[in-house]
Each structure stands twice: as C-alpha cells, then as structure tokens.
N, C-alpha and C positions, 0 to 999 in steps of 0.2 A: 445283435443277431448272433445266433450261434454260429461256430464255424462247422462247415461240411465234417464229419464223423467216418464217413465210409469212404477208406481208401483201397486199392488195390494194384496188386503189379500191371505195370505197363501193359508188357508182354501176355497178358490174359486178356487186352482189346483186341487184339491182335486177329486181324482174320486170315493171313497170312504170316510165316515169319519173314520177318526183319529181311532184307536183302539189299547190300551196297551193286552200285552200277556197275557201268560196264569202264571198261579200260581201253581207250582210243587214241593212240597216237595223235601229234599234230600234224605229222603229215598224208592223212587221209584224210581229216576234216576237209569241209567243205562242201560235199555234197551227199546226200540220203534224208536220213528224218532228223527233226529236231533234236537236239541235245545239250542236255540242259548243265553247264560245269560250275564250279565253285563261285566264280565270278558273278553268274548269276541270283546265287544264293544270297551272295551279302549283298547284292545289288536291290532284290527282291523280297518284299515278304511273303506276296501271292504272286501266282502264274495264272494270268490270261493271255492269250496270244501272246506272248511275251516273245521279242525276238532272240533266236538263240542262235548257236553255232549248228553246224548240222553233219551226221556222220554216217555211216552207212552199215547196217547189222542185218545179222545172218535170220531167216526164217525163226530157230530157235531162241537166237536171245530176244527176238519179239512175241514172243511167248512170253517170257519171263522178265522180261526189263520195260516195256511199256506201261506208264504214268496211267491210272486214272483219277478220277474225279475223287477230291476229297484226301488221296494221298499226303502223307506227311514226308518231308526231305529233313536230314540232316547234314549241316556241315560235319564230319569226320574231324576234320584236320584243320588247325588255323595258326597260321603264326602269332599272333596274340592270344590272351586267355580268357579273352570275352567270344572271341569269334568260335570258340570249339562249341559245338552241338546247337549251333543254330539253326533256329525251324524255318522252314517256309514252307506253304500249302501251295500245293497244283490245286487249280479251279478248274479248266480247262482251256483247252486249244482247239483249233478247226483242225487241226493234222496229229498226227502220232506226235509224240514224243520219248524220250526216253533221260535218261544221266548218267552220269560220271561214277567212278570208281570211288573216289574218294565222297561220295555221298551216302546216305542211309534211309532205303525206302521203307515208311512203316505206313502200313495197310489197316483200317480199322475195322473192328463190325459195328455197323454203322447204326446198330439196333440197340447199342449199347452206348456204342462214343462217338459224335457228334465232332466230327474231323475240327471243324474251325474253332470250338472250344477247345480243343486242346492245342491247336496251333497257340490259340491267346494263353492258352497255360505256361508252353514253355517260353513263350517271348514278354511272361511277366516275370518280376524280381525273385518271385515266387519259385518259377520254373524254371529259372536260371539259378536259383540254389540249387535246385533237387540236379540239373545240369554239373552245376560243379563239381558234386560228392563222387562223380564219376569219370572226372575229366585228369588225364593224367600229360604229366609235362618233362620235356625234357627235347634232345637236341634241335634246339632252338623252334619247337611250334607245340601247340596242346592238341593232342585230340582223345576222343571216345570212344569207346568198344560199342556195335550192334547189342553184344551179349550183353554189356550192363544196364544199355537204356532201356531193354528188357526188363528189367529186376526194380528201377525205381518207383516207389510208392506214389502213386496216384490221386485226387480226388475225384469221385466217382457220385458226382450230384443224380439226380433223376435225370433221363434225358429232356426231357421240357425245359427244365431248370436250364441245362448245359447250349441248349438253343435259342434261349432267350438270353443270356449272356452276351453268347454272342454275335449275337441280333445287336443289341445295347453296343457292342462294343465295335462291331461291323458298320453301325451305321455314323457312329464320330469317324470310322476310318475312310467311308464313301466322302464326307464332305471334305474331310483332310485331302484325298486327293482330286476332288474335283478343285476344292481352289489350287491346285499345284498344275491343273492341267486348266485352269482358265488364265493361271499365271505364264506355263507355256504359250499359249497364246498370245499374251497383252508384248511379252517379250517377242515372239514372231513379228506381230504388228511395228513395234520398237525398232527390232534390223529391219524389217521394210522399208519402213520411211528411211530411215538411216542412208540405207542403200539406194532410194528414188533419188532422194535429195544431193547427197554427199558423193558417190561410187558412180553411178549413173545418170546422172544429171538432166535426170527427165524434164525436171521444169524448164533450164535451159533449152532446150533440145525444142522441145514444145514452144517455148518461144521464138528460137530460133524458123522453124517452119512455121509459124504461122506470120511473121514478117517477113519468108522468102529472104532469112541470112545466109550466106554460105557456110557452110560445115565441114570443116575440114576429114579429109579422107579416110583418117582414123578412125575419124564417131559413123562413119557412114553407115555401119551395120545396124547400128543402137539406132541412130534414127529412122529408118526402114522399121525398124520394129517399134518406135514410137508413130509412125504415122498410120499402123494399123490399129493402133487405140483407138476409140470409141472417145470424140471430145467430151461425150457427156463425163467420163471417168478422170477426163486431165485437170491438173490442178486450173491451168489458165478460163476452164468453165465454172469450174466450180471455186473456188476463191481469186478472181481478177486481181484485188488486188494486193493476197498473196503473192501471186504468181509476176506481179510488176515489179516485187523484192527481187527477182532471180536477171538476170542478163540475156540475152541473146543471142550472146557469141562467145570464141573462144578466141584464147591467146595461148599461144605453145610457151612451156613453160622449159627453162634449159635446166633449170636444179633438180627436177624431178623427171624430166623426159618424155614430158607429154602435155595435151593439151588440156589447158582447166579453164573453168568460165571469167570471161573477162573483168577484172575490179578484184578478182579474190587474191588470196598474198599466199606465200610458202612460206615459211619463218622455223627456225629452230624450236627444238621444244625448249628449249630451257627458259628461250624470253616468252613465255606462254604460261609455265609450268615451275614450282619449283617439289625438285625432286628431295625426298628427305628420307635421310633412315630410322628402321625402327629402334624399338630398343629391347632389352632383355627386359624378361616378366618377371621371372622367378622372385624375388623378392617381394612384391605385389601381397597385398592379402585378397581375399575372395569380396568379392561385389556383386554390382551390377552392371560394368561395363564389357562390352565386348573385347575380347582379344584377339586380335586375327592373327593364324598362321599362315603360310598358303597352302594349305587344302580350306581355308575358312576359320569359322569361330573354335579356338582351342578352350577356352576358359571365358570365365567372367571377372572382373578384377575390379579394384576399390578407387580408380581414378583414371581418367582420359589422357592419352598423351596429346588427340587431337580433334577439334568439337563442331569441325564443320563440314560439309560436304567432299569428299575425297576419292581419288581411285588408288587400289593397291594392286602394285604390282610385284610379283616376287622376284626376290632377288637370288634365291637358292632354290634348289627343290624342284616343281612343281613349277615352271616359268608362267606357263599358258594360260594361270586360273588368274586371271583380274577382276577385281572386284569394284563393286560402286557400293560406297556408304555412306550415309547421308543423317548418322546419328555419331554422337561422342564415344570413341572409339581407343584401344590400345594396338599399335600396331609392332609385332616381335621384329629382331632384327634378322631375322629373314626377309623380310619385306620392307619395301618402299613404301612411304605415302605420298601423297600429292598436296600442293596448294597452288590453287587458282592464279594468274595472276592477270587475268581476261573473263569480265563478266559473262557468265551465261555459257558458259566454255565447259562445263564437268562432264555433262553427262554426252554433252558431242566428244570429249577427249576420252570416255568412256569406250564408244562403241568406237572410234579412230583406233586406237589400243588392242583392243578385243579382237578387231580383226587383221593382225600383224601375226608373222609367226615369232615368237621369241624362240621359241628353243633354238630356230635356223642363228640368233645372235647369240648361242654361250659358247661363255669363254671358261667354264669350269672345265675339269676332266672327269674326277667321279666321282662332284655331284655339279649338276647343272649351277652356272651362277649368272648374271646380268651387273653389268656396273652402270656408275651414274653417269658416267661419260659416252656409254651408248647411249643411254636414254635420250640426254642432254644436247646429243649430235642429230637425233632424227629430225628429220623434215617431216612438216605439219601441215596439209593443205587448210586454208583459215578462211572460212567465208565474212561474208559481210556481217558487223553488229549486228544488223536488223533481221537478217536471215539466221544468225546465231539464238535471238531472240525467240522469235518463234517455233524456233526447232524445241528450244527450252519448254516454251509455253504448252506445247504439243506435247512432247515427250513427256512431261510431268503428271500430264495426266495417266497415263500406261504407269509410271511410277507408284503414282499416288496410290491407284486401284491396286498392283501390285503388294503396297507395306497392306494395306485392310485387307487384303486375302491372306497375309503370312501373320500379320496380328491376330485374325482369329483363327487360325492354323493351329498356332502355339497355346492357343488359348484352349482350342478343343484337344488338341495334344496333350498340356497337362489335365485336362478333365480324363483324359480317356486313360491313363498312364495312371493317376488313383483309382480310381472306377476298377480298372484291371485288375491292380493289388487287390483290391477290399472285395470286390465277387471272386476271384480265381480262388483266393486263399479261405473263402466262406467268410470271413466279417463281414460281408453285405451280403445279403441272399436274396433273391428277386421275389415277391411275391405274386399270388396270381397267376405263375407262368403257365398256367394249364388252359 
C-alpha cells in the first residue's frame, strides 16, 4: 500500500494556539479543581476520571487553561530523552480540570484531525521521530518548544481514514486494559483471602464462636465484627471441612507479642527461606529471559540465573516493590532472590513480604539498601502444611488467570505496537473506511 502523500504543519490543526499551563506552587495544592502535573502524563496515556492533584485558579485562568474533550497534553520537560514530548489525550472528566506549566496544550479542529489519531501518531516510533527533530538537551533533562511542535510535518490522511485507525488501534488498547483492571481485581481477591486467612484470622475466630471458645481480649473487636457475618458467607458454612484445617483458639505468642492461632509456629526467615544475591548483567547477550531490576523487567538476556518459582526483593533503590515470579529469570545484583526451603510456602511468603514496610529497615544513606541479615532475622508467623496447602491451591488459581490476561496482554500489545508503525506511517492504509 502506498504511504500517506499529504503532509502538513502541526500548527495548521490547530483550533486554538498551543498554550503551556498554569504554575502552582506546592504549597496551595490541595484543594480547587483537578490538575493534571507531569506525574500524571507519564503515568497516563488517556485521562478519564483520572485521579489528580487539585489547585485552586482565578475566574480568568479558567477561561483559558480548562481541558476539553479531545485535547492533546505534552510533556515539556523530562529528565531522560525519551520522556520529552510525550502525548497523552484528555477524554474527559465529571469536573473541571486543568495542568501544569511544564505541559503543552494542543487543541484541534476537529473537522480536520481526529484528536486520538494523532495522540497514536506521536506515541508511534513514527511520532516520536518527527518528536525528537525538536527535542533539545542539556543541563541534565530534554525538553521541547510549543513553537517547534508547531512547525512538524504531519500526515494528514482523510478524516474517516484517521478514525478508523484509530478505532483499530483504540479497540487492542480497551482489552489491554480491561485485562489489567480484571487483573487488579484477581489481585484484590489475592490480599483478601491473604488477609481473612493470615492477618485476621476469620476462620479461627469463626470457629472459635461457634464452639463457645474463649477469646482473648485482644481479638475481642475482630470478633464482634465476625459475629455479625452472615454464616451463610463464613468459610465454616461453606467448606466445613476447610474450615476443620483452621483451630479454635489462640496462644500468646512472646517472640512476636501477640496472640496467633494455636498449633501455628513463628520461625526465622532464614530456616524457611534462603536469601540469595543477584548478579551483574552487563556481560549477558540479548535473549529471552527476564532480567529484573527493582522497578521490574530491565532487559531480556540469553540465560537464567534461576528457573523456579521465586520472590524478589530489592536490595537497593526501590525497597517496596517485591516481586513474584514463577518463570526462569536473571535477577541484577540490586536484588535478592529467593528459594523455598517449605513446600507450598512462595506465594504465602509473597504477600507476608509485600505487606512489611522495608524502607522503615534501611540502612543505606543516599541510596536506600536492605541486607541479608535483616531479612534472615525476621519473624515469620508459619501456619500448618495443610492450611499452607490450600492457600496454594486457592491462590493459584487468581495466579493462573492472572499469567493468561498478561500473555494476551503482550500478545495484543505487540499486535498493536506494529499495527501502529505500519497505519500511522501509511504502509498499511485501511480500506472501506467510509
């Protein structure tokens, strides 16, 4: 197919000119209308309801600085050189909003350009060339002039053409994120149970009153608030004998300082866990295995340092983000990994983990760090095998469903990521679109 032929300056869609936001201290935020700051931009590539920070502006500049429908944002400013001129479209909001100074609002006529095809223009490879030719660098961040994003050449398809694109390319992005938001959920359900089971000890609790066991003073609120459950919703109705796995009482526990359900143990982590460090990449060639940093996967590389189910925790950086992975994996030596040394134990030592504060344990100064010898020293409330078990058997499935929404995730991602290239740039051109 031919590529598009008809280009033209930005700045000639333009139904309004170009106008950066407003400039708000941080100490006035907090309350007026939405406002939308850099944070959000790289956060977002559309704005629905999206939650924002919120400031308070004069009659005038809501005149002039309120978002509508269809609006283009740029990032201005970024301290890396991918982040300068980054788009993201306002869809809308139930209330005003407005943005930040270091943003770029472009306004389209809409009779001609078709907001969300060009949102997908500059967020293809495409659009982030024609981005770069303008992007200027120096003491230490890149950013972009109003006036040049002005001046870049455009393609300038028929409008049908330009909404059927991105129709096409809108509707890989709707299921992209509906599995990300049924995967929020599957994870909600996950800390649920987590926290019925493990934190709050519903089952206990539940059995505890329903044998008329004493309950120490401590639990006494939890339980008042267990006995206004509904049995039909408690586990001891609905799986008996589930719920024959859990105890009926407690014993105070003096290592931990408080009460935990009778039979279950406290144990260091290290006889549970052994803690392991990462290693350096850089010598690696390119593959396909994961390499985790701690913000996540930095690379793909050409061999596994380790091939079985794992949690990472950072050792520098970034404390808080632990991970679970359950494929063969490189982990940097920023990071710890884990191996099991208690069957059925990962994904409980997972959300155990997850909910501790690390950053409260560093001993870095300026950059945060965790050693093995905290890790190694914490207390680990350990329930029974059989209740470990099932937790397993339970949790896995929330897992399972989890990898098949982020397998076809990736899957429509890179469909959508060439699809992009090859319409935005005219090598594919829709037919029909009339």
């Amino acid at each position: 197919m031919s590529e598009v032929s008809n280009h033209i300056k930005f700045g000639e869609l333009y139904l309004v000119p170009s106008r950066n936001g407003l400039s708000k201290p941080s100490k006035i935020r907090g309350e007026g209308i939405k406002f939308i700051n850099m944070g959000e931009i790289f956060a977002y590539d559309q704005f629905v309801n999206t939650p924002t920070d919120r400031v308070p502006i004069t009659e005038k500049e809501c005149e002039t600085s309120l978002l509508e429908q269809g609006d283009l944002l740029f990032a201005r400013q970024s301290l890396v050189l991918s982040g300068a001129g980054k788009c993201s479209i306002f869809i809308r909001d139930d209330e005003d909003i407005t943005f930040e100074s270091h943003l770029i609002r472009v306004r389209l006529i809409k009779e001609k350009a078709y907001p969300l095809y060009y949102h997908y223009l500059f967020k293809s490879p495409y659009g982030r060339g024609l981005i770069y030719t303008i992007t200027e660098q120096g003491a230490g961040q890149s950013g972009i002039r109003g006036s040049d994003l002005s001046t870049l050449k455009v393609p300038l398809p028929p409008l049908p053409e330009q909404k059927a694109i991105a129709h096409i390319l809108g509707t890989l992005d709707d299921k992209i994120e509906l599995n990300r938001q049924m995967n929020q959920t599957l994870e909600a359900m996950a800390q649920a149970l987590f926290k019925s089971w493990f934190v709050d000890f519903d089952p206990v609790l539940d059995n505890a009153l329903a044998s008329n066991q004493e309950i120490p003073d401590e639990l006494q609120a939890m339980a008042e608030k267990r006995a206004l459950v509904p049995n039909s919703k408690k586990l001891i109705t609905k799986s008996p004998e589930l719920a024959a796995l859990f105890p009926s009482s407690f014993v105070f526990n003096e290592t931990l300082g408080k009460w935990i359900p009778e039979g279950w143990e406290v144990k260091k982590l290290q006889e549970l866990v052994k803690v392991k460090y990462g290693k350096d990449h850089k010598k690696l060639e390119e593959g396909d295995i994961p390499c985790f940093g701690s913000g996540g996967i930095m690379r793909y590389v050409e061999k596994a340092l380790f091939e079985n189910e794992s949690v990472l925790i950072p050792r520098k950086g970034t404390l808080d983000n632990v991970m679970y992975v359950n494929k063969p994996f490189w982990s940097v030596d920023t990071m710890f990994y884990t191996e099991m040394n208690q069957k059925d134990f990962v994904k409980y030592f997972f959300y155990v983990v997850n909910k501790l504060n690390f950053s409260e344990m560093n001993e870095g100064s300026a950059v945060p760090s965790m050693t093995t010898a905290q890790l190694n020293a914490m207390d680990i409330l350990l329930p029974t095998s059989k209740i470990l078990s099932e937790f397993e058997a339970l949790i896995s499935k929330y897992f399972s469903k989890k990898e098949g929404n982020n397998f076809q995730s990736e899957t429509l991602t890179q469909l959508r990521d060439r699809l992009l290239l090859e319409l935005i740039s005219g090598r594919l051109r829709v037919q029909n679109f009339n």
